[in-house]
N, C-alpha and C positions, 0 to 999 in steps of 0.2 A: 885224153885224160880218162882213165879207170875211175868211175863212180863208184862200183858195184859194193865196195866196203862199206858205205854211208850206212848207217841203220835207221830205224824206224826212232828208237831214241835220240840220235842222235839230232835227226830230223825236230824231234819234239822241244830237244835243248835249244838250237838255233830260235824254233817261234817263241821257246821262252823268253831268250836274250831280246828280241826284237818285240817281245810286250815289254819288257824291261825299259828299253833305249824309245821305244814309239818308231816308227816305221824313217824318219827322216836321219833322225841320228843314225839309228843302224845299218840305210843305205851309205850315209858317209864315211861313216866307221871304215866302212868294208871297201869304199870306193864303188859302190854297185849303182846302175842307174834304175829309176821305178821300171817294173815291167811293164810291157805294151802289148803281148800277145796271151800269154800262161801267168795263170795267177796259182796258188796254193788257199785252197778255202779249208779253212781248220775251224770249228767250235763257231762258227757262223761270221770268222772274219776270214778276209782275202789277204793273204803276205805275196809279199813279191818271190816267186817261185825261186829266180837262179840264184836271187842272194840268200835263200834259204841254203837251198843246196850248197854253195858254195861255203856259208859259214859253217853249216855240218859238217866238212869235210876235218875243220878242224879236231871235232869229236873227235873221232880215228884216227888221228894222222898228227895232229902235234899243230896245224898250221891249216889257217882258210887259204881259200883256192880267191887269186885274184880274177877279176873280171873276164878277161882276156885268156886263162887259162883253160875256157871250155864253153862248150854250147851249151846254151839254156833252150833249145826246142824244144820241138816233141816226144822227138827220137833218144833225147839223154833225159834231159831232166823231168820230162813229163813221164817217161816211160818209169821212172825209176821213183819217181813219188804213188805214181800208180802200183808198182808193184808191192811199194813199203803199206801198199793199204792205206793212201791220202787220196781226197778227191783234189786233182784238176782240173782248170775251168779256161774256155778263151773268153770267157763272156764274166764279167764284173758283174756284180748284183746289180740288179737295176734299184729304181731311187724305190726306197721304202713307202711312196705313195703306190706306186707302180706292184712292189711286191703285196702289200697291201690288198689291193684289187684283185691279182689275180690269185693269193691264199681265198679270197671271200669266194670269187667265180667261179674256185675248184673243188666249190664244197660237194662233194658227194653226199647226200641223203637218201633215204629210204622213199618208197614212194607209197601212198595210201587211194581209199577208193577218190579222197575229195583232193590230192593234189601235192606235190613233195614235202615232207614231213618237215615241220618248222621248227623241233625240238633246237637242232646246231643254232640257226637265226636267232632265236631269242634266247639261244645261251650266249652267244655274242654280243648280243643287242644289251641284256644287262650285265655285260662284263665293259662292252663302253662307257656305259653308264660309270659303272664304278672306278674308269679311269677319267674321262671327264669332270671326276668331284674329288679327284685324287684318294679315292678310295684305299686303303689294302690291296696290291697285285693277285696275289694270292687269296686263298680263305679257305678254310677246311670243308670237306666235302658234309659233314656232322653242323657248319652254321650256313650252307647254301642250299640244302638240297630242299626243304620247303621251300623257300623261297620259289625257286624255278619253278618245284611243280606247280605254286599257285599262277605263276606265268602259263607255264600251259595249258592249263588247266582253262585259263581265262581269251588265253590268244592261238592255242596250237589247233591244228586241226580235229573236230571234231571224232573224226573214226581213230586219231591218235589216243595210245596212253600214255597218262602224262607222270613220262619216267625221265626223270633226269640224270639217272648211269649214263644212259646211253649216250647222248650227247658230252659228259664229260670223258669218257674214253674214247668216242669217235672223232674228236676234235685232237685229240694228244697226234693223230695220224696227220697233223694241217702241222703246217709253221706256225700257229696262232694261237697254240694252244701248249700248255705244263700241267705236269704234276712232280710235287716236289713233298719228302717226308713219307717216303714208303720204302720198303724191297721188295725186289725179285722183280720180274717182268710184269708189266701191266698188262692184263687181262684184256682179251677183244671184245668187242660193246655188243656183239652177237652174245647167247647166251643168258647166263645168270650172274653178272657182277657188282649185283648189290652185294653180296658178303662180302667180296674185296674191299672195294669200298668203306663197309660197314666198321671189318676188321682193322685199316691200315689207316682209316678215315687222312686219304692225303690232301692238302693245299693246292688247289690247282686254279690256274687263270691264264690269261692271255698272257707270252712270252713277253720280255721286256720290252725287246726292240715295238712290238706291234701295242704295247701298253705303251711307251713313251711318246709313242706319235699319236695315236691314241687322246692319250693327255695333255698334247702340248697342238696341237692343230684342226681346227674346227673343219676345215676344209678334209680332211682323211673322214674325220668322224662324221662328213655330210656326204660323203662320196657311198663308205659303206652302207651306208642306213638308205642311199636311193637305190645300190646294186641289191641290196637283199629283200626291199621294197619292192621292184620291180618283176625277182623270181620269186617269191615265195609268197608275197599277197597283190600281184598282177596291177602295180601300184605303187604309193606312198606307204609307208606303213603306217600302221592304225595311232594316231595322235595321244588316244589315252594309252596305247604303249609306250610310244615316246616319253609319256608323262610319267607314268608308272618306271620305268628303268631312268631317267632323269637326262633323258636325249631329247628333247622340245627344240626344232627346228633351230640352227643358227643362225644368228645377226648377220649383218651387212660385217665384208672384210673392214678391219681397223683403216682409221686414216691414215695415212703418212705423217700428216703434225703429230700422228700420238709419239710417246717418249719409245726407246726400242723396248722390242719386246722381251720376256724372258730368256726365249732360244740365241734372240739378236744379241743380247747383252752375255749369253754362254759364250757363243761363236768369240765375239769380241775378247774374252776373259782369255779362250785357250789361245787364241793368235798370240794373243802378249804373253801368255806364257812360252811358249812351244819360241818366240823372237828369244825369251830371253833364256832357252835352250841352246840355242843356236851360238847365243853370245860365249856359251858358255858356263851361265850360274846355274846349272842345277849343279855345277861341281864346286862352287864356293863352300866355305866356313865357315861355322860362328864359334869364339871362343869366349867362354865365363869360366867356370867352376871346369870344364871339358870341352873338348874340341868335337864339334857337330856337323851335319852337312846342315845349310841353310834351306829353312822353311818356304813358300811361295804364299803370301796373303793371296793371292790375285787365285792360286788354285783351289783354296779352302772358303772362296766368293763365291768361284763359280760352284763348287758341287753341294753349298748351301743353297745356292738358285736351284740346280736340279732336282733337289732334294724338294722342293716346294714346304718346306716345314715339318717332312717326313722321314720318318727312318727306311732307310732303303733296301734293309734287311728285307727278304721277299717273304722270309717266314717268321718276322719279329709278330712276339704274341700281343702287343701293344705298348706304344712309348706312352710317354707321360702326357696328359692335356694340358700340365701347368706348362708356361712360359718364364724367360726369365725375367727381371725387372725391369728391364729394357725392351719387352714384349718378344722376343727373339726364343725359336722354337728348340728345346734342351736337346741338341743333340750335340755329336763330336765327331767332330771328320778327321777318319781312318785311314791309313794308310795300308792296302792290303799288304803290301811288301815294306817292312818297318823302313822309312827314313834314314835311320839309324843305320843302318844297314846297306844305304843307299838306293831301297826303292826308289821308283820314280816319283818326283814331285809335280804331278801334271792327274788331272781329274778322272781318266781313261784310269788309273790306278788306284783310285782313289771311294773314300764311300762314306756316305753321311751315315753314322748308327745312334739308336739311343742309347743311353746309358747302360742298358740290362745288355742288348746286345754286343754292344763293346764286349764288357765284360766276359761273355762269352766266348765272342772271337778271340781275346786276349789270353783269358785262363781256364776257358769252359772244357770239359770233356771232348764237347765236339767240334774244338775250337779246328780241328784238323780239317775233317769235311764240311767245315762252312766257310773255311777259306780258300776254296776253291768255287764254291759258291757264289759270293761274295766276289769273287775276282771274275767271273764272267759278267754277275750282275752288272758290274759297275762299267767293262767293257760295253756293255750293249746300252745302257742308259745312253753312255757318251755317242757314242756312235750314232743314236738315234736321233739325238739333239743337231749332233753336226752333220746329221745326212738330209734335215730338214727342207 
């Protein structure tokens, strides 16, 4: 079977379809089994390579390629996602504890007279902080940037100066680090990039996935804080830091009698959903006044839990602190790809906003480039919860 027509679009249509359907449906769809050897890593998720290719084929051609009609190796399908400018992988992301560790252990710093420069550690160290309290992901580089200096200022190495550019642009080169609310290419942290900065003042913090675990597991959040402990103050790190970014040693793991946890009670919500995929209802209907697809409570449960009471817009300027009379936190769960429409009804699609930002996504100017935004956010939250 001749590939060589597939295009790079074409390629891109297929991982649309299959964020659409979620990865089971659109193996069935197709008749394709999960792969076992080549994966397809796009925008930091893994698709299963030959059923990509194979449903792209239909781009071009009128009709997808069944199973059986071609090799998924190295030699067809690997060569030929390669060529279209995709990475392939034979190796699956390891478990986000795991990547976790080794973004921290690959930090590259600067090195000074008194010892490897601690600026990245302690912009880390209070970006945990601010996912551990369920902080804002984000925050403008115009409401962070004292901050940090007084951290270095207080904890970095003495022959260091305590400039905090430097470590926000030097961390955008890690998986563990964003900037989001700028253009053009971001500047290297070598230099003079306070004016960028200054100019474009962009939002940046710890990517989702490494925020959501971050935020939801004491055990990651005690792993990093012993590995950066260990390189960069030959030790624990210092307690009134701990105290100061809002990381104070964690407790003993939860007992087993406790009730499940947040991540346990997600996990549980998408099983019963994704079952009643399977069944069939994400294609039911409701009819009153119009004929509708039907809603899932069980998905707008879970991405309230995820949601921990916060708008998950990464660059919302602030939701409301009022509640509503039921003490329940004013937001609404979106669907990035309208319902209506047939988006998918499953929380991977899905995303808690406040009000303003709704609005936004819905009728705003930039309702364009925040929905694509928005649809990775909401990818990598889930993801992160269920890679737990």
């Amino acid at each position: 079977m001749n590939l060589s027509a597939i295009t790079r679009d074409a390629i891109l249509n297929a991982v649309a379809e299959c964020d659409r359907l979620g990865q089971q449906r659109f193996l069935a769809q197709y008749g394709y089994a999960p792969s076992r050897n080549y994966w397809l890593h796009h925008n930091g998720t893994y698709y299963d390579s030959k059923a990509i290719v194979g449903v792209a084929y239909r781009h071009v051609s009128g009709r997808p390629l069944a199973a059986d009609d071609f090799s998924g190796g190295r030699q067809t399908v690997g060569r030929l996602l390669t060529k279209l400018g995709f990475e392939v992988t034979m190796d699956k992301a390891s478990t986000p504890h795991q990547r976790l560790l080794t973004a921290v252990k690959g930090l590259r710093v600067a090195g000074t007279p008194d010892g490897p420069a601690r600026h990245q550690p302690l912009t880390l160290l209070w970006a945990l902080g601010r996912a551990a309290h369920r902080r804002p992901r984000l925050v403008s580089w115009q409401d962070s940037h004292t901050e940090l200096r007084g951290l270095f200022l207080q904890y970095g190495r003495p022959s260091s100066r305590p400039r905090p550019e430097f470590p926000w642009l030097a961390l955008t080169r890690t998986e563990l680090w964003e900037l989001q609310g700028h253009t053009g290419e971001i500047p290297p942290a070598s230099g003079e990039p306070i004016k960028w900065l200054e100019h474009h003042n962009p939002h940046g913090g710890l990517t989702t996935w490494a925020y959501e675990l971050a935020a939801t597991s004491d055990t990651a959040r005690a792993a990093v804080i012993t590995e950066l402990g260990h390189r960069f103050w030959d030790g624990p790190c210092p307690e009134p830091l701990l105290k100061n970014v809002g990381l104070l040693p964690t407790g003993p793991v939860r007992p087993p009698a406790q009730p499940p946890s947040p991540v346990e009670e997600y996990l549980r919500l998408c099983q019963k959903i994704e079952a009643a995929e399977a069944r069939g209802d994400h294609n039911r209907t409701t009819t009153n006044t119009r004929t509708q697809p039907v809603r899932s409570d069980d998905s707008r449960r879970a991405v309230l839990l995820r949601s921990n009471g916060r708008c998950e817009n990464p660059l919302c300027a602030g939701q409301p602190d009022d509640v509503t009379d039921s003490g329940d936190p004013i937001l609404e769960i979106d669907h990035i790809d309208d319902r209506s429409t047939w988006g998918r009804d499953h929380p991977e699609h899905m995303i808690a906003l406040c009000p303003n930002c709704h609005a936004i996504k819905t009728r705003g100017r930039s309702r364009e480039t925040l929905r694509p935004l928005l649809r990775t956010e909401a990818r990598s939250r889930h993801t992160a919860w269920t890679s737990l």
